[in-house]
N, C-alpha and C positions, 0 to 999 in steps of 0.2 A: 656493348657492355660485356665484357668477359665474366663467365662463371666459375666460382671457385668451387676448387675440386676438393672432394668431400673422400677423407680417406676412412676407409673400411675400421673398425676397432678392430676389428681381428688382423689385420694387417699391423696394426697399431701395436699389437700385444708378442705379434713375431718378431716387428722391427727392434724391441723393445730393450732385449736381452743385449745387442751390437751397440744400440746407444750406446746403455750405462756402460758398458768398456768402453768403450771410444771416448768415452766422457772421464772417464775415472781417469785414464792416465796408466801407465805402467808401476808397480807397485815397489818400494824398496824393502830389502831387504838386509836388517843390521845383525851379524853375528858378532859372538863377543865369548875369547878362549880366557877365562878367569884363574886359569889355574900359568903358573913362572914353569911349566915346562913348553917343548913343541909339541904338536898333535897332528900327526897326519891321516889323511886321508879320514876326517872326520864326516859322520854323513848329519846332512843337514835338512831336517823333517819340517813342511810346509802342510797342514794340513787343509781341506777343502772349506773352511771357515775364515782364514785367512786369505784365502786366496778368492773369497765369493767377489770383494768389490771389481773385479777382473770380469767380471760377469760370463765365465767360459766353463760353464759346465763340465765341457769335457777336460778333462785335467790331462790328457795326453796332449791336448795341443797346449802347454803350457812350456815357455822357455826361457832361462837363466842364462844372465848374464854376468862376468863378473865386474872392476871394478874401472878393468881396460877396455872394456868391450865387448869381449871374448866371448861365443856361445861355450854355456858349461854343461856337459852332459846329465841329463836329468832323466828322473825315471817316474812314470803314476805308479801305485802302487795299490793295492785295493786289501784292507786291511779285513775288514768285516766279512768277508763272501759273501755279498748281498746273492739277491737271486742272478742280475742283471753283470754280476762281479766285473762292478763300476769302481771304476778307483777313485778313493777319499784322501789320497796323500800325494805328495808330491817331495821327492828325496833329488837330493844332489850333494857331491861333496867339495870340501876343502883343505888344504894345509895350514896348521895356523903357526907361526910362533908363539913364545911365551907372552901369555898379555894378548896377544895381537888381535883388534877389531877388523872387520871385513865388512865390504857392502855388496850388496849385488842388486840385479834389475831385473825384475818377475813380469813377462809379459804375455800376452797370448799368441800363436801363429797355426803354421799348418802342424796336423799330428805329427810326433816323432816317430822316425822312422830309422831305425839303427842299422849299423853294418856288424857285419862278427867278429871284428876286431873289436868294437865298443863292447862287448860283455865279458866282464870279471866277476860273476858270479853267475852260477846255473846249478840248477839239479831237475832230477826227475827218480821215478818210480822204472824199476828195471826189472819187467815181467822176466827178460829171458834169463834173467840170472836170480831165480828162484825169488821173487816179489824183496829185493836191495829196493833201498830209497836211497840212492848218492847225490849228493851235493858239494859244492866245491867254490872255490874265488879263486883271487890269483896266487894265492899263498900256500894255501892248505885246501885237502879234500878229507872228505868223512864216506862213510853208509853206513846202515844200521837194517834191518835184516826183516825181512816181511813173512808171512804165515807158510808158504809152501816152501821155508828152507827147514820147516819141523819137521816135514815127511821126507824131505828128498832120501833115497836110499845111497846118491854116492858119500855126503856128509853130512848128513840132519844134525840139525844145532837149532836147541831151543835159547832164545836171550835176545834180550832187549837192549844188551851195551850199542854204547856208539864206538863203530872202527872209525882208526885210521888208514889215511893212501897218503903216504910223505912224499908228496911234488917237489921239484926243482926247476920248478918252468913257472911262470908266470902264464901261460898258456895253458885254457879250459882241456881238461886231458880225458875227462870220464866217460863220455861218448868211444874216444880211440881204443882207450885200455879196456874196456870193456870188447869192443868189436874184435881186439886182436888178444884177447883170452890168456896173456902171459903176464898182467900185472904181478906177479910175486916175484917175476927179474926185473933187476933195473935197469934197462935199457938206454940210462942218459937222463930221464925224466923223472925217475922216482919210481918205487913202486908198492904195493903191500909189503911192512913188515913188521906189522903187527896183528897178534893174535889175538880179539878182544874176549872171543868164546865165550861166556856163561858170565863172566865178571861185569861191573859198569864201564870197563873201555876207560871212553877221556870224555866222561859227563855223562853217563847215564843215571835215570833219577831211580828213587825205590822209596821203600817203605820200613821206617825204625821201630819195631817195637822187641820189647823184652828181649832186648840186645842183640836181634837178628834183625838183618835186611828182608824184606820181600820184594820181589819185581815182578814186573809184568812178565810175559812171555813175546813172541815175535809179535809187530803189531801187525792189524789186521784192516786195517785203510786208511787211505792218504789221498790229501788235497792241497794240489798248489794253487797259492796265491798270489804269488809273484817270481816271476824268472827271467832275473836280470834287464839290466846292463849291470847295477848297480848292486841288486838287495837278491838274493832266494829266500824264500818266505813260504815256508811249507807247514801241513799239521800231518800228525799220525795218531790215530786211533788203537787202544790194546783194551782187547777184553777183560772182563771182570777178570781177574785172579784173588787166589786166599790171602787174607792176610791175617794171621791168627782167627782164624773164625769168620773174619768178615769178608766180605766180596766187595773187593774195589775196582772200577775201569778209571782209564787213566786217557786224556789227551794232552800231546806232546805238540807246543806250538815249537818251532827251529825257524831262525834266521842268520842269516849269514851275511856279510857288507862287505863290499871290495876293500881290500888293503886291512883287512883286519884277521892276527891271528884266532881270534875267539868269536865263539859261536854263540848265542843268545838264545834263551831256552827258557819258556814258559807253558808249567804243568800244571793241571788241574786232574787233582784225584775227586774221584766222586764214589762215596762210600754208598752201599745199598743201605745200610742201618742209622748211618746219619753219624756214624761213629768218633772221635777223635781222632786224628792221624797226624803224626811225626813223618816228615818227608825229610829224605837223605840224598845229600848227591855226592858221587862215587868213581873216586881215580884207581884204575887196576893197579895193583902191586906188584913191582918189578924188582926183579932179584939186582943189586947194585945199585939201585934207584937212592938219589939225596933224596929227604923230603923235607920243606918248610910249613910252617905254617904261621898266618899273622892274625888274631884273633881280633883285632883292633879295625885290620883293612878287609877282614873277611875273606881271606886268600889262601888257597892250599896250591903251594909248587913241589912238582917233581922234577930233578933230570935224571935220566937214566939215560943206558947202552940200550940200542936197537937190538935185535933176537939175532940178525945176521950179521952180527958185523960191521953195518951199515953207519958206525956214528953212532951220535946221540940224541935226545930228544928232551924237549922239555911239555911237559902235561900242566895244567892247570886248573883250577874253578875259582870263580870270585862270587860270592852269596855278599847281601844285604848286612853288615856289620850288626846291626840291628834287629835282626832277625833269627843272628847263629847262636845259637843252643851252645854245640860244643862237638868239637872233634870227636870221630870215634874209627874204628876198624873192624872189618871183621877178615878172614883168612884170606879173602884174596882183592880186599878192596880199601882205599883210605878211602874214608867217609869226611861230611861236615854236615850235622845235622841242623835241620833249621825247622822254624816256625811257618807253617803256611799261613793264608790271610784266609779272611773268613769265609772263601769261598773254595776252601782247600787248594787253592794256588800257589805254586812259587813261581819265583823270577831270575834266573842268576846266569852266571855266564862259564864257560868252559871252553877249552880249546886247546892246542899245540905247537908248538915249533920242533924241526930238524935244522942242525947244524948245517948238514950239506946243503941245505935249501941259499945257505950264506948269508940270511939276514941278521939271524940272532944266533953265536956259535957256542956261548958258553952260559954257566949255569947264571952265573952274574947277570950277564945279560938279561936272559929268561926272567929272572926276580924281578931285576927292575922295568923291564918292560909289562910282566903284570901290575906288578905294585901302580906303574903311572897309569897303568888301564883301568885298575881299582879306584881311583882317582878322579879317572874321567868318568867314571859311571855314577859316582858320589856329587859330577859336578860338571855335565854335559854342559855342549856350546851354549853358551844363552844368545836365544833368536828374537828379534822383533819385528814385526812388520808394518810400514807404512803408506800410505798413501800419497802420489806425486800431486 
């Protein structure tokens, strides 16, 4: 008489997690672009709730498919900094037409593991060049300026703007132009030519009261949360500063998505007093500069001449329609003032183009390529997900 074999519960409880995937099946997934323009390089957020009947914990061995077969490059993404900074998301993009519904197939395998050609987006924190936080995709790059650029003695500069670095490469550049200390020529790829200095640059946030701005000063630590293929997703810390009286610090979340000229930027001021606060965000003012504004789509565009000669440039921000107060100015910045939410938060978006980049060359262009971004923010891909 043969004995049956008596399996362990604790083996029970390991083998457990493989079943349910093995059982569930591969997941689909239905995208859906609601708006009669095209939208490219749209990124598509899957987060760790949708993705549990997969039964794979770890969200880096998680792989997209699209509707031919084709592995789609995909990124975990960890949104939260847990202690363990586990990633809760799962990002991958798309092109859609106007209207156009898309499927793909979410399954589980071995971890991703990327080459260096796969990232269109990176930054970091750049001790040797006085505490810069740069970050970049294939389009456009930024930095924005850490606490030991207050002291340096060759150019101390107190300010919290966000620079520009106008690329013409689609190729990650900030590690090189950094090592090789001449970004201000443009050597083929673009380089610094712009001045953000003391002003808010091309999206920096501040503070409106009694018809003056206040800003932070340089901030004073930074943490990444994600760096690339796909998303940089970083926070910066600035210390309390005045603001009429009161002492507010400020944290600055930035993300940034391949294929997109505009950066995504969400602030929390935290008042010591508990005080009211008007948050403003802040395109620097250029001599020659058109400016627009559409109170309706929540959009402030710029074009202007570059400082060297270099072409032109188109600046932007796009706020909450619903949110925006009202335009305003002060000597060296166009403003749009807005409402925070009840945890002294905003959310909005800012960014750039250069004509020599050859994407977008004219001011037309710049307009309408906000305005359809304004658009898609009002009215992101609608995603669903199901079970096979």
């Amino acid at each position: 008489m043969k004995h049956l074999k008596i399996i362990p519960p604790t083996m029970v409880l390991a083998l457990l997690p493989a079943f349910i995937a093995s059982a569930a099946g591969p997941l689909t997934v239905t995208a859906v672009n609601k708006l009669q323009i095209p939208r490219a390089s749209q990124t598509i957020e899957l987060s760790s709730g949708q993705l549990a009947p997969l039964g794979e914990s770890n969200l880096e061995k998680i792989h997209v498919q699209n509707s031919a077969g084709k592995e789609v490059l995909c990124q975990a993404v960890d949104t939260d900094l847990d202690a363990f900074h586990k990633p809760d998301l799962v990002i991958f993009q798309a092109d859609f037409a106007p209207g156009e519904t898309k499927s793909f197939t979410v399954t589980t395998g071995k971890k991703q593991e990327y080459k260096k050609e796969d990232f269109k987006a990176y930054g970091r924190f750049v001790r040797e060049r006085f505490d810069d936080f740069a970050w970049e995709n294939d389009l456009i790059a930024h930095r924005t300026y850490g606490r030991a650029l207050e002291t340096w003695q060759g150019e101390p500069l107190t300010s919290s703007a966000i620079d520009i670095w106008s690329k013409r490469t689609s190729r990650l550049v900030i590690n090189d132009w950094y090592m090789v200390d001449n970004y201000h020529s443009d050597q083929g790829e673009g380089c610094d030519d712009y001045s953000a200095g003391a002003t808010r640059g091309d999206g920096g946030s501040g503070l409106w009261t009694d018809n003056q701005l206040w800003a932070a000063k340089n901030f004073v630590n930074s943490r990444a949360l994600a760096n690339g293929p796909i998303r940089v997703l970083f926070e910066l810390d600035y210390a309390a500063f005045d603001v009429a009286g009161t002492k507010v610090s400020e944290v600055m979340r930035v993300s940034l998505d391949a294929g997109s000229q505009m950066d995504h930027y969400q602030v929390t001021f935290k008042p010591a007093d508990g005080a009211a606060l008007t948050p403003a965000i802040g395109l620097k003012k250029a001599k020659g500069g058109e400016k627009a504004f559409d109170a309706a789509a929540g959009t402030l565009t710029i074009w202007e001449p570059m400082e060297k000669n270099l072409g032109t440039q188109g600046l932007a921000a796009i706020v909450d329609p619903k949110k925006l107060i009202q335009p305003a100015e002060d000597k060296s910045n166009h403003l749009l003032v807005v409402k925070p939410g009840a945890d002294n938060s905003i959310s909005y978006w800012a960014g750039f183009a250069w004509d020599r980049a050859g994407h977008i060359t004219t001011a037309e262009a710049w307009k309408k390529y906000v305005a359809e971004f304004a658009q898609g923010v009002q009215s992101p891909v609608e995603v669903s997900v199901s079970s096979n």
